[in-house]
KOLFI-402356 format. One record per residue (C-alpha): x, y, z; residue in three letters. Coordinates in steps of 0.25 Angstrom, whole numbers, padded with zeros to 4 digits, always signed. Example, Ala and Ser with C-alpha at 12.3 -4.5 7.8 and 13.67 -1.06 7.14 Angstrom:
2
+0049-0018+0031Ala;+0055-0004+0029Ser;
This chain:
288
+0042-0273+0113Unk;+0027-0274+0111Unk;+0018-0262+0105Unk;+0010-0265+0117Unk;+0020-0262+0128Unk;+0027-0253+0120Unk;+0011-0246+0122Unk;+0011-0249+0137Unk;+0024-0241+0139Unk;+0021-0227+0132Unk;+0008-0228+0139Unk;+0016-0229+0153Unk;+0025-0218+0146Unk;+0014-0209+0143Unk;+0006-0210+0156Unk;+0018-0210+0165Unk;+0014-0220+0176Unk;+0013-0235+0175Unk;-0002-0234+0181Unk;-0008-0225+0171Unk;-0003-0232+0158Unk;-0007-0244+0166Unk;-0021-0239+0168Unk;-0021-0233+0152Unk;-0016-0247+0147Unk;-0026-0253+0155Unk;-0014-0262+0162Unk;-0012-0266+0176Unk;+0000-0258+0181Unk;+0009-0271+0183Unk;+0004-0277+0169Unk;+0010-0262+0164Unk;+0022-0262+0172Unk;+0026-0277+0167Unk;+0026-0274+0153Unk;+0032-0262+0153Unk;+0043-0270+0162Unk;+0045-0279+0151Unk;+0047-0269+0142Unk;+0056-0263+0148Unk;+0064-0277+0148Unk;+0062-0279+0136Unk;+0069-0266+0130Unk;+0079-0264+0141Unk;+0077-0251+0147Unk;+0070-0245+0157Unk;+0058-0236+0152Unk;+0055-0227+0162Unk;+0055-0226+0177Unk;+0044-0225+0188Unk;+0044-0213+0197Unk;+0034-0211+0208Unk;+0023-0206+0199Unk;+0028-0207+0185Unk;+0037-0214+0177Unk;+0049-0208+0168Unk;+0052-0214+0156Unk;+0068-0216+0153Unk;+0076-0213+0142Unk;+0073-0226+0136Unk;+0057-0225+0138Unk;+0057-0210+0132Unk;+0061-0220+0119Unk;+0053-0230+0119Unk;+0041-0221+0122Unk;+0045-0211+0108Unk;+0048-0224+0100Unk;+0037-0232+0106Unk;+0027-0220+0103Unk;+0032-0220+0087Unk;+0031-0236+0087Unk;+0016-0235+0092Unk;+0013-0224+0084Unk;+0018-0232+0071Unk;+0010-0244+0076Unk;-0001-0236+0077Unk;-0001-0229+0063Unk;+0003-0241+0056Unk;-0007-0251+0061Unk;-0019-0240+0059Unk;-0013-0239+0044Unk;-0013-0254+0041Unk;-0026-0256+0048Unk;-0032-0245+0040Unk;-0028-0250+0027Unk;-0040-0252+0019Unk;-0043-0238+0019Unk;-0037-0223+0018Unk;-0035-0222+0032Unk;-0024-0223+0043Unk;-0016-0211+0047Unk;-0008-0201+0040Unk;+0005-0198+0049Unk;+0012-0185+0044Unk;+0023-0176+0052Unk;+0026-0163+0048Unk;+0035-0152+0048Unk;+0031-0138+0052Unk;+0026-0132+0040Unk;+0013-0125+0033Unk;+0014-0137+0022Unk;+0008-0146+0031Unk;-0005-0139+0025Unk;-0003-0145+0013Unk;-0002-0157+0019Unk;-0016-0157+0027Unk;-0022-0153+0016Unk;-0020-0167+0010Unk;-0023-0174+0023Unk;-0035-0166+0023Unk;-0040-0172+0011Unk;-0036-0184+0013Unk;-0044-0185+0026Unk;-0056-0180+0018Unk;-0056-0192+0011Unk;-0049-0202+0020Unk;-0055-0196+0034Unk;-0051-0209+0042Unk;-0036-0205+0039Unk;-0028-0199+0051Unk;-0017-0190+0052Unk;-0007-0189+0062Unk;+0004-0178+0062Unk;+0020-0176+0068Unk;+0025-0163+0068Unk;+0039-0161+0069Unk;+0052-0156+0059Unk;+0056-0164+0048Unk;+0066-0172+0056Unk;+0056-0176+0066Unk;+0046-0181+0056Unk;+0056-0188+0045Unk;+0059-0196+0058Unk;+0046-0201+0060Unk;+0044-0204+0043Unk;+0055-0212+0045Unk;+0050-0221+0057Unk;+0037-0222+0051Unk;+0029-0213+0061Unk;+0024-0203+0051Unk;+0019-0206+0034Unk;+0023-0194+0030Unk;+0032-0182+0035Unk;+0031-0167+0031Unk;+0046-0161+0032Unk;+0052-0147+0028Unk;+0063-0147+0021Unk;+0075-0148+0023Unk;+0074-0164+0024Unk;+0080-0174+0021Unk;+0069-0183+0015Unk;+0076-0192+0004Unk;+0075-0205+0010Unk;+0058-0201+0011Unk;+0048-0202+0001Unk;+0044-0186+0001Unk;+0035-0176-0008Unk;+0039-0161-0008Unk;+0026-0152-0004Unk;+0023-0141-0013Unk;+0026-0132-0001Unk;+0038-0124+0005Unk;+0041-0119+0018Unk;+0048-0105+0019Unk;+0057-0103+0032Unk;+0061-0090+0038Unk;+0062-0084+0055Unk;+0051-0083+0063Unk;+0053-0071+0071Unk;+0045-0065+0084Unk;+0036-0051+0079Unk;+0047-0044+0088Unk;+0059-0048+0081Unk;+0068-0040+0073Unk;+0066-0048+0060Unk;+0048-0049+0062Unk;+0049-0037+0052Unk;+0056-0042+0039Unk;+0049-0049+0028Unk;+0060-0060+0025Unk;+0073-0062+0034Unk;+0087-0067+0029Unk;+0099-0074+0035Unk;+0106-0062+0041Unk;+0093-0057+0048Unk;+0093-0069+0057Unk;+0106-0073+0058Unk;+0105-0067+0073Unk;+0091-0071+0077Unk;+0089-0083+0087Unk;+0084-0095+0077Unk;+0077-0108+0080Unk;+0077-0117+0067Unk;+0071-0131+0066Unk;+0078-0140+0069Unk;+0075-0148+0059Unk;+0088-0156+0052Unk;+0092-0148+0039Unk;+0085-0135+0043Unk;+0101-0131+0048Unk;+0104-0134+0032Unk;+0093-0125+0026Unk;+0096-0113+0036Unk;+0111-0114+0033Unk;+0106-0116+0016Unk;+0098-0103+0018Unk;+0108-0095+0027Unk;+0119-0101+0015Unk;+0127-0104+0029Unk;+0128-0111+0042Unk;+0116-0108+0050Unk;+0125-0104+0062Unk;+0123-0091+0056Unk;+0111-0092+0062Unk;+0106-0089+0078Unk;+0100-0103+0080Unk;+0096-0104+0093Unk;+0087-0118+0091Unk;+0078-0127+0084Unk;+0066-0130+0086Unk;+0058-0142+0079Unk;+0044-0137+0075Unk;+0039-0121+0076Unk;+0029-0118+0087Unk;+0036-0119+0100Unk;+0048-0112+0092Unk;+0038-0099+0088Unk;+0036-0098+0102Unk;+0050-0093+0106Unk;+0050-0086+0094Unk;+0038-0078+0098Unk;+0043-0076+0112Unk;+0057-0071+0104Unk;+0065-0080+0108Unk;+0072-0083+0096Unk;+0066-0083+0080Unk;+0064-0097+0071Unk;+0068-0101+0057Unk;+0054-0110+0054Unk;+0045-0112+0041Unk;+0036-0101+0039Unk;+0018-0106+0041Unk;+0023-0113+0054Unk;+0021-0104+0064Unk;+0008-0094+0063Unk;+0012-0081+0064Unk;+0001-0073+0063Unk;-0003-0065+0077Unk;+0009-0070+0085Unk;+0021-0064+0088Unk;+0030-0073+0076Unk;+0034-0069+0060Unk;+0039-0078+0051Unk;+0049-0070+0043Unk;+0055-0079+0029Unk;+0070-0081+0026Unk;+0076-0075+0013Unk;+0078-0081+0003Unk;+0067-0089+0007Unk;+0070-0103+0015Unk;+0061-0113+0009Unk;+0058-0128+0011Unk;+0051-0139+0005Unk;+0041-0146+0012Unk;+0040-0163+0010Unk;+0030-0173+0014Unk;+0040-0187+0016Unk;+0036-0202+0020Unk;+0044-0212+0022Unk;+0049-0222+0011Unk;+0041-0235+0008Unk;+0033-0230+0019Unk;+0019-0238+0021Unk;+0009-0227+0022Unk;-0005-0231+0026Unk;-0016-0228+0017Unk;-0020-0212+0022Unk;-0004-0210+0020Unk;-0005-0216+0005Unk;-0016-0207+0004Unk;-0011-0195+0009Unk;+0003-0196+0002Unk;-0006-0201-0010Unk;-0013-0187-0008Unk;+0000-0178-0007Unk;+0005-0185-0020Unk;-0007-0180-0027Unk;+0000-0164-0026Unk;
């Protein structure tokens, strides 16, 4: 399958019709409608398939367009890495967890850019699960993950930073006027928890028991769209505390006791081959 073609089809996928992408390619329609023919061919499926004004994708072109979309965007960073070479330059591709300490992390790409101001940085945000997956195809240098991880087969460095769970809770809620909040006081509350592998682990840790003593009713993977229900008072979420803002809406963050902690990791992948920004950056973080 050629990078070429493989370019030809996304295009088709994201513009939905065969003339559009034809007339963005700058192709003729039947030039277009051959290759992406032989494509099919050559893989054995059928992509996608033409309705009166659009075409809908099949199962089998929802795949190729995801991994098609990571093997361009590896092409991409690789080759402006090698071509850059000669110079701290090249992109910097980090994903990240939700959590305050990505401050800390600006701050060094901050003053790496001051001096390097030809670097680029382009950011993933998703939980740890999500990102470790990406460190391990190659899509992202570095990942930024929450403990609890399992980061043995990475090289890592620990931040000097923790996270502190605890609920957060609509104003109107019967726990929005305590100072700290223990098992027993939410043992009955609707919960959303990450859904973030090992997080079940830690709860059951803290709760020094299953976590089906708890009212889960959901996950969710980052916080925002989660706040939302919360604020509404729909349910209440177990999340990291700085994630969500606060101040002058109608959300408190209340912390567990004892204190649920977590350490924060900046990861990469093994034997990696980082371009020159990334060396600089990881080169930058050592320096701490």
């Amino acid at each position: 399958m050629e990078l070429r073609v493989l370019t030809y089809f996304l295009t088709v996928a994201r513009e939905k019709t065969i003339s559009k992408a034809a007339e963005v390619l700058n192709l003729s329609q039947p030039t277009l409608s051959k290759q992406l023919k032989e494509l099919e061919n050559e893989l054995g499926v059928t992509l996608f398939t033409r309705g009166n004004r659009f075409i809908t994708l099949t199962e089998d072109g929802i795949y190729l367009v995801n991994r098609g979309t990571e093997i361009l965007s590896l092409v991409e960073s690789t080759t402006t890495n090698l071509i850059k070479n000669d110079v701290i330059s090249g992109q910097i591709t980090i994903g990240d967890g939700e959590t305050r300490a990505f401050k800390f992390i600006g701050e060094r790409l901050h003053a790496l850019r001051d001096n390097y101001p030809d670097i680029n940085i382009h950011l993933y945000s998703g939980n740890a699960d999500d990102i470790l997956e990406k460190v391990d195809k190659g899509l992202i240098d570095f990942g930024l993950v929450i403990d609890p991880v399992e980061k043995q087969k990475y090289e890592y460095m620990r931040l000097p930073l923790v996270d502190y769970s605890g609920i957060l809770v609509n104003n109107s809620h019967p726990l929005a006027n305590k100072e700290v909040v223990v098992a027993n006081d939410i043992k009955d509350t609707p919960l959303l928890i990450s859904n973030q592998s090992l997080v079940d682990n830690q709860l059951s840790e803290w709760l020094g028991g299953s976590i089906d003593y708890l009212n889960i009713i959901g996950t969710y993977n980052l916080l925002y769209n989660a706040s939302l229900l919360v604020r509404e008072g729909v349910t209440s979420a177990l999340c990291i505390d700085g994630i969500i803002n606060t101040t002058d809406i109608n959300l408190k963050f209340i912390p567990l006791s004892p204190p649920l902690t977590a350490n924060i990791n900046i990861v990469w992948k093994k034997n990696h081959r980082f371009s020159n920004a990334s060396k600089g950056f990881l080169r930058l973080l050592m320096m701490d």
